[in-house]
C-alpha positions, 0 to 999 in steps of 0.5 A, spaced: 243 137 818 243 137 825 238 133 829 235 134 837 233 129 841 231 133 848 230 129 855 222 129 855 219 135 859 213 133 862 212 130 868 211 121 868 215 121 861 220 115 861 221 114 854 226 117 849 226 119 841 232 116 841 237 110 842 244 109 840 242 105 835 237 109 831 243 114 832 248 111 828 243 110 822 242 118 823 248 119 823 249 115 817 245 119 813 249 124 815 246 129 821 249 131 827 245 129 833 245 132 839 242 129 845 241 132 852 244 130 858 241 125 862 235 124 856 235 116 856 236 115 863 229 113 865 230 108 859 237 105 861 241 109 856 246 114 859 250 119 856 256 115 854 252 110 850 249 116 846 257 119 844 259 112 843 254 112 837 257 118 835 252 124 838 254 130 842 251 130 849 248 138 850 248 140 857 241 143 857 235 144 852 236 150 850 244 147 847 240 141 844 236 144 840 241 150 838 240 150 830 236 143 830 233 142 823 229 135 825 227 135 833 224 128 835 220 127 841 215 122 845 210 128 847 208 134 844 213 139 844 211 145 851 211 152 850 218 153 852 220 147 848 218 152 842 222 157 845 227 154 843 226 151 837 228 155 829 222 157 825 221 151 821 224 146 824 221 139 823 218 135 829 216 129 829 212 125 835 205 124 838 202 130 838 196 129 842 192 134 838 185 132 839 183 138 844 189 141 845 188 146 839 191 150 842 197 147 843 196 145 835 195 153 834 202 155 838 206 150 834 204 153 827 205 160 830 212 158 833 213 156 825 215 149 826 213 143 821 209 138 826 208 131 825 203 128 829 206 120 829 199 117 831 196 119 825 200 115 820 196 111 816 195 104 817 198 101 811 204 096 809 209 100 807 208 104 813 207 099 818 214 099 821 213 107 823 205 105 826 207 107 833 200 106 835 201 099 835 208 098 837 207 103 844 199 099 844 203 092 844 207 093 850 201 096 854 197 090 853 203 086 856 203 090 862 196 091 863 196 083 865 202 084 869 200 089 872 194 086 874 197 079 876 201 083 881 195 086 884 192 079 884 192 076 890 193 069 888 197 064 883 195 067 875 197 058 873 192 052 876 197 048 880 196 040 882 200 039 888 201 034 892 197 039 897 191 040 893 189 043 886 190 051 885 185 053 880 187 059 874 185 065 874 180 067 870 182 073 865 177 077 861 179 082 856 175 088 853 178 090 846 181 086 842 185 091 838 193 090 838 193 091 847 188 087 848 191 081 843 197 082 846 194 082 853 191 075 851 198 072 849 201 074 855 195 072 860 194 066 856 202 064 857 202 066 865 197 059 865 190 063 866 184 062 862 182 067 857 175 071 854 175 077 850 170 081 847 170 086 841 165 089 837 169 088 830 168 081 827 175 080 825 177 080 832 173 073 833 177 069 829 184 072 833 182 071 839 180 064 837 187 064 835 190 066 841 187 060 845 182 065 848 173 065 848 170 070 845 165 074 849 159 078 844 152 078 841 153 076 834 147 079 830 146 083 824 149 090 827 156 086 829 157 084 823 158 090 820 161 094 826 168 095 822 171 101 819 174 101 813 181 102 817 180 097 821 178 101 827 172 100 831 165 104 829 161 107 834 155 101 836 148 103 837 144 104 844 140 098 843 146 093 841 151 097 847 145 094 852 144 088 850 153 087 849 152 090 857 148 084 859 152 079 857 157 083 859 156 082 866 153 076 867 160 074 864 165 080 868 161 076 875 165 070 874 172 074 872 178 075 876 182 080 872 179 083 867 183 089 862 179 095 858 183 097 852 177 100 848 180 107 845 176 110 838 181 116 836 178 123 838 173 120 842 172 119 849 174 112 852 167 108 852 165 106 859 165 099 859 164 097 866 159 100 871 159 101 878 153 095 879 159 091 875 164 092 879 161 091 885 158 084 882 166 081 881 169 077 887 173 079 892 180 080 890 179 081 884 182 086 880 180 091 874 186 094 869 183 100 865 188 101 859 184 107 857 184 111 863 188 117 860 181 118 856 177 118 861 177 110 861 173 104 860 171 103 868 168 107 873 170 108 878 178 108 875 182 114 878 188 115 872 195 114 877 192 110 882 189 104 884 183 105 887 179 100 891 172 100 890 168 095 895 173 089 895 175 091 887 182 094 885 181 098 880 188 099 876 189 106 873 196 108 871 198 113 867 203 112 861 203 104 861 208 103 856 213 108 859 212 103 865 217 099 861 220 104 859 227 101 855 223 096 851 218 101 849 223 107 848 227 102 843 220 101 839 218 108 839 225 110 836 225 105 831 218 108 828 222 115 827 227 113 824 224 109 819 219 115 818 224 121 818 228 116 812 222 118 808 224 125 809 231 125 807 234 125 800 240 120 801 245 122 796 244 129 797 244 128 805 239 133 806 232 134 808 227 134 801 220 134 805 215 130 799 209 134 801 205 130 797 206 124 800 200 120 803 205 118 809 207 126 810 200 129 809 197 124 813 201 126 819 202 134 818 200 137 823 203 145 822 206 148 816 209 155 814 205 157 820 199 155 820 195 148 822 194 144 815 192 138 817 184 139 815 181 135 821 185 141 826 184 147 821 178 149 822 178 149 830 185 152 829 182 159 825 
């Protein structure tokens, strides 16, 4: 079994598939791993980590995927990525599909098994392979300290000998793994906290947390949760009713953060321009769904736009943006997951097809899309 880990091809990836230690458990269940040069650099993992760890080092893309069996990526594979790839070979990574068919369309036609890692399904014997949470996780600790950085005073109060410095009042949009996190970590930098989320779970965590939880509690709210856990589109009536309190509540903040995604749909506009407007000046907005179209308007995706006197934080890749703890993660959800696929004893790959974990992420399958939620675009 040979396995490839590429350096990642599209322009702002830092991350890496894979670390020297998720090496050493490849190799242990016996394949050969090539990894090309320079691959880890972006996420403080050089070459030489790598061949300690018992890979070889391949000098370019086309020597690494020479006869790979199992290719682990962090982005969708490119069209000359696929050039280079053996007909069914597996590739595992997040795959991006939602309106990219055509991207999905070229992965079958290339002949590779597609397995698309944001598609796992979110229950416990998956859970250490759930990159969603693992990547989202690190983009609600970077979104506060992204927007600490851009605001101009302390984040703590300070008593001094020279007067009181009040905390910085943090709100956070979206409760879900980023913005738990998000809370955590403005709530250690010594801000006071508020948060707001559609689902009725989300009161009780971010209570928890040490945060003021931010909504309108009637009816609709208490039933606006999907039976994955995930957020369900809320009514126009209920949106403008959540929109006033909102913004009486956004006028009062310093750094607000917006995480709020629903999987396969644009990013819900949470804030307006009349909000932004309203906010102090000097403070700061971080909109972690800017990739999607974001949460705010006026966000720029890769920029940091100053609209009136408010920053609005648009980067793009925010995991990426702490690269080697994201990398580190990210790895370990695909070594777990490429174990399932593995039959030990005979140190082969035996795909169980049957598997809910494999029919959940299966994107491409003997050439043709096979995933039912892509199929039909596909044809």
């Amino acid at each position: 079994m040979k396995l490839a880990v590429p350096r990642e091809s599209e322009a702002g990836e830092t991350r890496v598939a894979a670390t020297p230690d998720t090496v050493k458990r490849f190799v242990s269940l016996g394949f050969e791993v090539s990894v090309e040069t320079g691959a880890g650099t972006l996420s403080r993992v050089v070459d030489a980590d790598y061949q300690a760890a018992g890979a070889t080092i391949a000098k370019d893309a086309r020597a690494t995927f020479e006869g790979a069996d199992l290719v682990l990526k962090v982005r969708r594979p490119s069209a000359a990525e696929l050039g280079l790839m053996k007909k069914g070979a597996i590739v595992i990574a997040t795959m991006d599909p939602y309106g990219h068919d055509d991207a999905v369309k070229a992965m079958a036609e290339a002949g590779i098994s597609a397995f698309a890692m944001e598609f796992m399904p979110r229950i416990t014997r998956a859970q250490v392979m759930d990159v969603l949470s693992s990547q989202a996780n690190l983009a609600g600790y970077q979104a506060v300290i992204d927007g600490a950085a851009e605001y101009d005073r302390a984040m703590p109060m300070m008593m001094t000998a020279a007067g009181t410095v009040p905390a910085a009042r943090v709100f956070v949009m979206g409760a879900g793994v980023a913005g738990l996190q998000a809370i955590a970590t403005a709530r250690r930098l010594g801000a006071v906290v508020s948060a707001t989320d559609v689902r009725p779970a989300a009161k009780e965590q971010v209570e928890s947390l040490g945060a003021k939880f931010v909504a309108v509690e009637d009816d609709e709210f208490r039933q606006a949760e999907t039976a994955g856990g995930y957020a369900k589109e809320m009514s126009d009536e209920y949106k403008k009713k959540q929109a006033e309190l909102v913004a009486s509540h956004i006028a009062k903040q310093d750094i607000v953060v917006t995480t709020a995604l629903i999987p396969g749909r644009p990013a819900p506009r949470l804030i307006t321009k009349e909000m932004v407007a309203s906010m102090k000046p000097g403070s700061v907005i971080v909109d972690l769904a800017v990739e999607r179209g974001g949460n705010v308007e006026g966000a720029v995706p890769g920029k940091v736009a100053q609209v009136g006197e408010v920053k609005i934080v648009g980067h793009l890749n925010v995991p990426g943006r702490i690269a080697a703890s994201a990398s580190a993660l990210y790895a370990k959800n695909l070594v777990a997951f490429a174990e399932t696929l593995v039959d030990k004893e005979a140190k082969a790959i035996a795909v169980n097809w049957e598997d809910e974990l494999v029919k959940a992420t299966v994107l491409t399958r003997d050439g043709k899309v096979v995933h039912p939620a892509f199929a039909p675009a596909a044809g």
